[in-house]
N, C-alpha and C positions, 0 to 999 in steps of 0.2 A: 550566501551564494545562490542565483537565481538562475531556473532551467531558462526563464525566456530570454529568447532569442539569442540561444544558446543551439551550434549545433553540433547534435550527438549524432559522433557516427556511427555507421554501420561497424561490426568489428565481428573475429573468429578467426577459426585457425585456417581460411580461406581467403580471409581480406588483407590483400599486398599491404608492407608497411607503408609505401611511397601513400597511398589512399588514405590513413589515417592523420588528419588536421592535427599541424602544429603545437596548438593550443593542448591538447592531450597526452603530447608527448615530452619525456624530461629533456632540459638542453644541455646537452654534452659541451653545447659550445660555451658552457659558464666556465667550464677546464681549460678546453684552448678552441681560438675563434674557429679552430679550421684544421685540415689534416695536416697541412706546412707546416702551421705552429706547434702539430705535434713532435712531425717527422726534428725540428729545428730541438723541441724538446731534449728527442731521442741522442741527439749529434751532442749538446750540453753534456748531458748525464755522462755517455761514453768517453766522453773530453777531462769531466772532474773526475771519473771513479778512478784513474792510477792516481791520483791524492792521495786517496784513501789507503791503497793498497803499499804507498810507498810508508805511510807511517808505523807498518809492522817493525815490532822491535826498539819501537821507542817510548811506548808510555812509560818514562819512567821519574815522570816528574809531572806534577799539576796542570802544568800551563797546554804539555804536550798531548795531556789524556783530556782536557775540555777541548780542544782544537779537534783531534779523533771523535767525539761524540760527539760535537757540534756538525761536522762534515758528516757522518754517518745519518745524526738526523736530517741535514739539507738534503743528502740523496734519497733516502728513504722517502722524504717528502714528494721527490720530482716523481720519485718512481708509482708512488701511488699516484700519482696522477694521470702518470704515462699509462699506468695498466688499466687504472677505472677509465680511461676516454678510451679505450680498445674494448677491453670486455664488457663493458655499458652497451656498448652499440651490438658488438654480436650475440649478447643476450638477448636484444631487443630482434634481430633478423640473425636466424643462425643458419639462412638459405645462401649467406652473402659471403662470398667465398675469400675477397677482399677483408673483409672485416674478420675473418678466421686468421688471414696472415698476418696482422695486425695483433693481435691476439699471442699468436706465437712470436711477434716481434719482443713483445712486451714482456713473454716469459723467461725468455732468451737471457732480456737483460734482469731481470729478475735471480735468475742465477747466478751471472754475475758478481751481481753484488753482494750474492750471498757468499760465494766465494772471495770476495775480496774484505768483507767486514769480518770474515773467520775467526781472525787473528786476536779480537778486543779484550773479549770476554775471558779468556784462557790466560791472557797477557795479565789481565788484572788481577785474577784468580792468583797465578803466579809471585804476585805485587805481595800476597801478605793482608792480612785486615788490618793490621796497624799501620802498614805503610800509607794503604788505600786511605785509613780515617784523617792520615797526617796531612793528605794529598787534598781532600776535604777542606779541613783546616785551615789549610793555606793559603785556600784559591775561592774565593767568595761565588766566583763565576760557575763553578761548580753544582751550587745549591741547587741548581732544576735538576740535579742529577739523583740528589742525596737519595730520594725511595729507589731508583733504581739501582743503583749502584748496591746501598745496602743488602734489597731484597736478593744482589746477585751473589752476596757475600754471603747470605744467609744457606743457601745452597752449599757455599766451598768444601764443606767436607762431603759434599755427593756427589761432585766432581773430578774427575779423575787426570792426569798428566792431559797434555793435550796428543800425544802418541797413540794414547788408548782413548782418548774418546773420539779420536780419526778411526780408528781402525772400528770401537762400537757404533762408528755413525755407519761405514761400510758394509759390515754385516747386518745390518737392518732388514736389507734387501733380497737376503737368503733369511733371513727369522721369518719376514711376512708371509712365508710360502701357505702358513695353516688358515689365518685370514683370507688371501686371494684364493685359496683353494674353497674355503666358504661361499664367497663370492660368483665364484665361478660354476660351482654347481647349483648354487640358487635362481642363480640368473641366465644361465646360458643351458647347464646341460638335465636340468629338472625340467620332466615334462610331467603335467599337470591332466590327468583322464578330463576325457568331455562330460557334463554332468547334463542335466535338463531340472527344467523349471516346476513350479508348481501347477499347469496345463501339459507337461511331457513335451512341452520344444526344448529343442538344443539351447545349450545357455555354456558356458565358459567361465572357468577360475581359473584366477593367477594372482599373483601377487601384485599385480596392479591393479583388478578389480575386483581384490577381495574382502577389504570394506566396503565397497560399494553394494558389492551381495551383500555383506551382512548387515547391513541396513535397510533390505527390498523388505514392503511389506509382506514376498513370496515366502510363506516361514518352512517350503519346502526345496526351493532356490536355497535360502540359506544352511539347511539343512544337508544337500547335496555338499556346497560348496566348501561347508568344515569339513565334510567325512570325505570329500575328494584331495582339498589341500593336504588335511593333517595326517590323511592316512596317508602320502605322496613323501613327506618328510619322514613317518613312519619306518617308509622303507629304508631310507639313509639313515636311520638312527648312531648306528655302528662310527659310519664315517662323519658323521656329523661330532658325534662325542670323543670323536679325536680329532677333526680340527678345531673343536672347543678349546679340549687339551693339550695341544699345542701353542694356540695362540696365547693360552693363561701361562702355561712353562713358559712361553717368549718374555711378559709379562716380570714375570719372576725370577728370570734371568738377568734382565737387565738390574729392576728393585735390587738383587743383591749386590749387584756388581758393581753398583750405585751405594753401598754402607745401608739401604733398609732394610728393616728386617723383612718387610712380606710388599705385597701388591699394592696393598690398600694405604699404606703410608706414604710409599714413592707417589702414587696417582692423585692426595689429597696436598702431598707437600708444595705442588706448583704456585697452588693458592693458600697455602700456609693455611690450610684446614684442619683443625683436627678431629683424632680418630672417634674422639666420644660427639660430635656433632653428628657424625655418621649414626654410631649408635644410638643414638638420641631419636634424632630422628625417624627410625626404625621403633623405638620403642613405644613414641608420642603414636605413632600411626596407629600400632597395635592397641592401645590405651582406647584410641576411637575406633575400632571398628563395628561399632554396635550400629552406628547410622548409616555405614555402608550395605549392612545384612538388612536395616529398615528396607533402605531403598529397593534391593535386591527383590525383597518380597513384596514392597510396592508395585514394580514392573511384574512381576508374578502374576499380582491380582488384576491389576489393569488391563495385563494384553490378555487373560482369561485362560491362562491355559494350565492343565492338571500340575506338568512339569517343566518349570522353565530350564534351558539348555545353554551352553554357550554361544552358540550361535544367535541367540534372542537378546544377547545383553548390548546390540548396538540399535536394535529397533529403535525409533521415536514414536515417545508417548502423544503424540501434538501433528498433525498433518495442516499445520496453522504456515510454514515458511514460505510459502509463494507468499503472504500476503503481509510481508515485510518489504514487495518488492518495490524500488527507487532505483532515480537513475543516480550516475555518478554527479552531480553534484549537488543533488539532494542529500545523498551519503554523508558529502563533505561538512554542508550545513547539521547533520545530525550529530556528526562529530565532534565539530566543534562547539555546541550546543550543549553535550555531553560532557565536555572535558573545560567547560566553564569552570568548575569547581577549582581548579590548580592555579588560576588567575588572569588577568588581564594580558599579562605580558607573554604567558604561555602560549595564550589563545593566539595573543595576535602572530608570535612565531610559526604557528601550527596555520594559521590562513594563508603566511606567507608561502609556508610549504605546500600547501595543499594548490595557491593557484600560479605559483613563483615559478614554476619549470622543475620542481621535484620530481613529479611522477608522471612513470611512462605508466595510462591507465587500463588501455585496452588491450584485449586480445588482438596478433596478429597476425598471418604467416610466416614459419617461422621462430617466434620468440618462446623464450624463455618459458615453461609452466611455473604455474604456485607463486610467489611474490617474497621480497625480498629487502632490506634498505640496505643502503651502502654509504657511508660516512667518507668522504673526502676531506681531510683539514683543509683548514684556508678555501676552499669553495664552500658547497655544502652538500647535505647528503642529497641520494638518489635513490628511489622507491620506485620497485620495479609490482606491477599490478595485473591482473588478469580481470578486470571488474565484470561482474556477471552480478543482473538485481536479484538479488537476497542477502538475507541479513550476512550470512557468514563472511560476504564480502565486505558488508560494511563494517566487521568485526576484523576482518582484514585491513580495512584502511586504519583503523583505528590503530589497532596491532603495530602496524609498520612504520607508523605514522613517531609512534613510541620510540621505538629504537633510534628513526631519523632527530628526532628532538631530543633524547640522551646523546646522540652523536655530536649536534649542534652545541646544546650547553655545556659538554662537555669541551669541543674545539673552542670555542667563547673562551674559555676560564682556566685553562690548563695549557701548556706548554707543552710540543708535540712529544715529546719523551713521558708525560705523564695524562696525557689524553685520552688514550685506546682503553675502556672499558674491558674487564674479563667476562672469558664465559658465563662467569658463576654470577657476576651480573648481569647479565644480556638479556635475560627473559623478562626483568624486574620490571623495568619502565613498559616494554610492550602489556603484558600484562595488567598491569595497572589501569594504563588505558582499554580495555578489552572489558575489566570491570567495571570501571564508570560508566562505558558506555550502558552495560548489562543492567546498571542502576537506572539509569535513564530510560531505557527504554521502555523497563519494566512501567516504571510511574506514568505510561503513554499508551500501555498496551492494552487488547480489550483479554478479556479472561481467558480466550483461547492462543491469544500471543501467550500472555502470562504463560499458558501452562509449554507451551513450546520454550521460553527461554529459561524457565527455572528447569524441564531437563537438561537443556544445554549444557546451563552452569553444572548442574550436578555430574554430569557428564566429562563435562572438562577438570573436575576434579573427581573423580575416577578414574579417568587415564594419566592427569597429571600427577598428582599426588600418589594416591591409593595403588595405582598401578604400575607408577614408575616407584614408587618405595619396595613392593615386594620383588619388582627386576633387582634394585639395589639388593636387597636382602638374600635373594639367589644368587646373586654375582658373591658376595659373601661367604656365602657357602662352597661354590664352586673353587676360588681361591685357597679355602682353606685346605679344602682338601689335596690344591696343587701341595701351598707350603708344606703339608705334612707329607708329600713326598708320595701322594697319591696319583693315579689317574683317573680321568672321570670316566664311567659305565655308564652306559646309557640307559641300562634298568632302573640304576640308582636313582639320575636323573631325573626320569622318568617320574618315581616315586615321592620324591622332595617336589615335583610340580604338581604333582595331583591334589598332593597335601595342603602344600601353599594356597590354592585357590580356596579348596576346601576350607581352612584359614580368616583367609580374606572372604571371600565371598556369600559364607554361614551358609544354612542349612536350608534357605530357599533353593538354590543354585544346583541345579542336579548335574554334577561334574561328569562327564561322559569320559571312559577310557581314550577315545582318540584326542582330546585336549593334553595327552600326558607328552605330545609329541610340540608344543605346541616353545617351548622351552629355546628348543633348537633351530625356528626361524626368527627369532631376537639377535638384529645385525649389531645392538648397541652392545650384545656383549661380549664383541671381539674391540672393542675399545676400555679398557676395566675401567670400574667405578665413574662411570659421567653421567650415567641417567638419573642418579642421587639429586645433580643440579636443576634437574623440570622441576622437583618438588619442592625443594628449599626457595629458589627465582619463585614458583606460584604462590609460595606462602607467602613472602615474602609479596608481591605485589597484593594480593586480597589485604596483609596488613596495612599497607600503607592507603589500599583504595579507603580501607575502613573508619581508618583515622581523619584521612581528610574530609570525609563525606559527615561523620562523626561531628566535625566542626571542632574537632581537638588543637588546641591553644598551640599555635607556630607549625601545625603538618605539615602543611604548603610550602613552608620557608624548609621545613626540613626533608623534605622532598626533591626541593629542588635544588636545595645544594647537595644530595644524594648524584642527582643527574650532572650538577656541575662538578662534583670531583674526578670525573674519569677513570683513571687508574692512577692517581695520583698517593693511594695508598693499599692496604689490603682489602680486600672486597670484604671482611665480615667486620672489618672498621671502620667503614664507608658506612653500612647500613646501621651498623650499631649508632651512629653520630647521628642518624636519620631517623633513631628514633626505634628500628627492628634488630632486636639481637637474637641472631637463628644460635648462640650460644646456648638460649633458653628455649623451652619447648611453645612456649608464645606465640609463635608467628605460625607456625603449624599448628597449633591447639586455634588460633582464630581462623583461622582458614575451614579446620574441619568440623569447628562451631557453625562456622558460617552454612557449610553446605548443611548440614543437623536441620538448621533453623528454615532453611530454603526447602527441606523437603518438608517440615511442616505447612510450609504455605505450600507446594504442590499438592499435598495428601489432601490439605480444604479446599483447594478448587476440583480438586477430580469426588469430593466428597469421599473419602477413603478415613 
C-alpha cells in the first residue's frame, strides 16, 4: 500500500465528519444500502418476533425446539445488524442527533427480543438432560446446537425454577447500589486539589490524565500528581471499603443462591474454568518474579535516581517514539509486512480489511475515542480507529486488526450459534498480532528504537501479566474474607496492598505510604475475577506468537484453526487443540521467559 497520490486528510476532534474522504471511512452501507433499507429491516424483525414469542410452551419435542433456535438465531442475526448500522455510525459522529435516535431505535428492539427469547433456556432446563440428549438424538438438524445446548445443561444444577431466577434477575437493580455508588463518587463527586508542575505552574490530575502525568518526564508533576490523587481516595477510605464490601456480598449472594460454594467458582464456571488454573497461575507468576525485581532495579539505575517511587514506574526508558512516525498507510504496509508470518491467505484477508471499507481511520468531530472492532456475521467486521503517527497506533491497527480477522475466520467456518468467541479468548488473536508486529519491528530498528520498544514490551507485560495477576490475587483475598463471613476494613486493606507491591515489585521499589490507597480506585474489582483473563489471553498470545515465528512444525495451521473455531467449544479446549494449554504453567512460564530474555537485550543496549 502506497502513500502516492494518496490523499491524507486533514483530521482532529475539530474536523467535521462530512470533510473526511470516503476512502478512510468504514462502509456501513456493506449492512444495508441506505437508511430505508434499515428502517424496512426494523419493520421485518418487529413482523417475525411474535413467532418467537408465540412458541413459548412448546419445546417439547425435537422438531419444535430446532425451529425455536433456528428462529431465535435468524433474529438475533437481523438484529445485529440492525444495531451495528445505528451504533457504527453514531460512534463515528456522536454530535448527530439523528443518528443517537437511531441508536435508541435499535436498543428498544433489542429488549424486545430479549424479552421475547426469555422463555428457551428455562423451558429446556425444565426438559430434563435425558429428555434434552433424546431430543438430540432424534433430530440430526439439531447438531449445530450440540455445544450449546450441552454447555447449557452443564449449568442446570445452578439454575434455579424460572420464578426465582425472575424475581434474581429483578433484584439485580437494587444489589448494584455498592458498585454505582463507586462509580458515582469516582466519577462525579471526587474532587481532585490542583497540584503544579516541576517549574511551580498550575497543572491538574484526574483520572483521565493520570497516566498521562505519570509518564511526563516532570518527576515532580508526577510526584504531585500520586500524592494529590491517592491522598483524594485516602480520604474515602471508609466508604470506599464498603462499597467494596457490598459489591463482593452482592457477588456472594448470588454464587450461593446459585449451588456455589464461594465467588470464585460461580465467576470461573461460565467458561468452565477451573479453580486450580487460577491458582496456578498466581503461583507460576510468583515462581518468576525475580525478572520483574531485575527490571525494577534496571529503571532504578537508568533514570539515576537514589530512590525509585511509584510514580517513576510509568517513565520511559527511550524518548526514541516520534521517530516511528508514518502515515496511515504506511502503517498498513508495516503490518501486513509484519504478520506475513501466519500466511498468504491471512495476509491477503487482512489487506482486504485494511483497504475493503473496514476502517473508520481518522479522528473526527465527534467520534468515538480509543478504537475498537466489531464482528458483524454475514458482512464483515468494523474497526473503529483514532490514527495519530506513532508507533502505538500502528500497534493499534495491528491490535484491532486481530480481533476483526478472529471475527472473520471465525464467521467463515462456524454457524452463527457457534461463532461468537469468549472473553477469555478475545485478547488471544489481538495480541498475537501486537507481538509479531513488536518482532518485526525490532529486526528494522536503529539501537535507540530497539531500546524504546523492548521497554514497551516489558511494559506491556508488567501491567498485563505481573500486574493484572497480583489484582487477581487481591481479588482472592478480598472474597475470602467475604465467604468467611467477614467485612473488608480499610486498614486491613490497606496493609495486604502495601505488602503485595512490596511482593511484586522487590526491594528496588521504594513503596511510599500513600500507594496503600491505591487498591480502592481498581474499577475491575467490582466485577469479581475478570482481570485473571489480561493474563492467561497475554500468555497465551506471546505462546503462540513464539511458536510460529519459531517455525514450529503446523503453528500456522494450528493457529488458525484456533481463530476458526469461534466459540464452537470451550475456550481452554480451543487453545489446547492449538497447541497452548493454560491447564499447565507453559504458556505463562514462556511469556515471563520471554520478558527475562528481552530485558537482557535491554540491559546490553543501555550497557547496564
Amino acid at each position: 500500500m502506497s502513500d502516492k497520490n494518496i490523499n491524507i486528510p486533514a483530521h482532529g476532534s475539530n474536523v467535521n465528519r462530512a470533510d473526511i474522504p470516503a476512502e478512510w471511512k468504514w462502509r456501513v452501507q456493506d449492512i444495508y444500502a441506505d437508511e430505508a433499507h434499515w428502517q424496512q429491516a426494523c419493520a421485518d424483525f418487529k413482523a417475525k418476533l411474535p413467532q418467537l414469542a408465540a412458541l413459548q410452551g412448546t419445546l417439547n419435542n425435537a422438531q419444535v425446539l430446532y425451529s425455536a433456535l433456528k428462529l431465535q438465531d435468524e433474529l438475533s442475526q437481523m438484529l445485529d445488524k440492525i444495531y451495528a448500522y445505528a451504533r457504527l455510525q453514531q460512534d463515528a459522529d456522536n454530535t448527530d442527533q439523528h443518528l443517537q435516535a437511531l441508536s435508541g431505535e435499535a436498543e428498544g428492539l433489542a429488549a424486545s427480543f430479549s424479552s421475547a427469547n426469555s422463555f428457551i433456556e428455562p423451558e429446556m432446563l425444565a426438559l430434563g438432560e435425558k429428555k434434552v440428549q433424546e431430543m438430540l438424538d432424534s433430530e440430526p438438524l439439531l447438531a449445530e446446537y450440540k455445544f450449546y445446548i450441552s454447555n447449557l445443561m452443564r449449568l442446570a444444577n445452578h439454575v434455579l425454577s424460572a420464578d426465582k431466577e425472575a424475581l434474581f434477575a429483578q433484584s439485580r437493580l437494587a444489589t448494584s447500589s455498592a458498585a454505582n455508588a463507586f462509580r458515582a463518587l469516582v466519577s462525579a463527586d471526587m474532587q481532585f486539589p490542583p497540584i503544579t508542575d516541576g517549574a511551580g505552574k498550575p497543572a491538574v490530575v484526574s483520572e483521565g490524565n493520570y497516566m498521562l502525568n505519570m509518564s511526563s518526564s516532570d518527576r515532580q508533576l508526577r510526584k504531585n500528581s500520586f500524592q494529590a490523587l491517592m491522598g483524594t481516595y485516602h480520604k474515602f477510605r471508609n466508604t470506599l471499603a464498603t462499597t467494596l464490601t457490598g459489591s463482593a456480598r452482592t457477588a456472594f449472594f448470588y454464587a450461593s443462591v446459585h449451588n456455589y460454594k464461594d465467588t470464585l467458582e460461580s465467576a470461573l464456571a461460565e467458561d468452565n474454568i477451573p479453580s486450580s488454573l487460577y491458582d496456578g497461575l498466581i503461583q507460576t507468576v510468583h515462581d518468576n518474579l525475580a525478572p520483574l525485581h531485575e527490571y525494577i532495579q534496571l529503571k532504578k539505575d537508568v533514570l539515576g535516581y537514589d530512590e525509585l517511587h511509584p510514580y517513576d514506574l510509568y517513565v520511559p526508558l527511550s524518548s526514541a517514539a516520534d521517530s516511528f512516525s508514518c502515515t496511515f498507510p504506511e502503517a498498513c504496509a508495516k503490518v501486513e509486512d509484519a504478520l506475513a508470518p501466519l500466511g498468504e491467505d491471512y495476509v491477503a484477508t487482512l489487506h482486504t480489511g485494511l483497504t475493503g471499507g473496514w476502517i473508520d481511520a481518522y479522528e473526527n468531530k465527534g467520534k468515538r475515542s480509543g478504537a475498537y472492532s466489531w464482528g458483524v456475521y454475514g458482512v464483515h467486521p468494523f474497526v473503529l480507529l483514532n490514527y495519530q503517527q506513532r508507533y502505538s497506533s500502528v500497534s493499534t491497527i495491528a491490535h484491532e486488526m486481530g480481533h476483526a480477522l478472529h471475527s472473520y475466520y471465525s464467521s467463515h467456518n462456524q454457524t452463527y450459534v457457534n461463532s461468537e468467541y469468549t472473553i477469555f479468548c478475545a485478547e488471544v488473536a489481538s495480541t498475537t498480532n501486537e507481538n509479531l508486529l513488536l518482532e518485526y519491528t525490532l529486526k528494522h530498528a536503529t539501537d535507540e528504537q530497539k531500546i524504546y520498544l523492548l521497554n514497551q514490551f516489558l511494559e506491556a507485560v508488567r501491567t498485563t501479566v505481573y500486574r493484572q495477576v497480583q489484582f487477581a490475587e487481591f481479588e482472592k483475598f478480598i472474597h475470602s474474607e467475604i465467604t468467611a463471613g467477614r467485612s473488608l476494613q480499610a486498614e486491613k486493606l490497606e496493609d495486604y496492598w502495601l505488602d503485595s507491591n512490596r511482593r511484586y515489585y522487590g526491594p528496588a521499589l521504594t513503596v511510599d505510604k500513600e500507594l496503600a490507597s491505591e487498591w480502592s480506585r481498581i474499577p475491575h474489582f467490582y466485577t469479581p475475577f475478570y482481570v485473571y483473563k489480561y493474563a492467561t489471553g497475554y500468555s497465551a498470545a506471546t505462546a503462540f506468537a513464539s511458536a510460529i515465528l519459531s517455525g514450529q512444525p503446523g503453528a500456522v495451521e494450528k493457529y488458525l484453526g484456533f481463530l476458526k473455531a469461534g466459540g464452537s467449544d470451550y475456550s481452554l479446549n480451543i487453545l489446547q487443540n492449538a497447541g497452548v494449554d493454560l491447564n499447565t504453567p507453559q504458556p505463562v512460564t514462556i511469556t515471563l521467559q520471554k520478558f527475562a530474555g528481552k530485558l537482557q537485550e535491554l540491559k546490553a543496549l543501555l550497557g547496564k
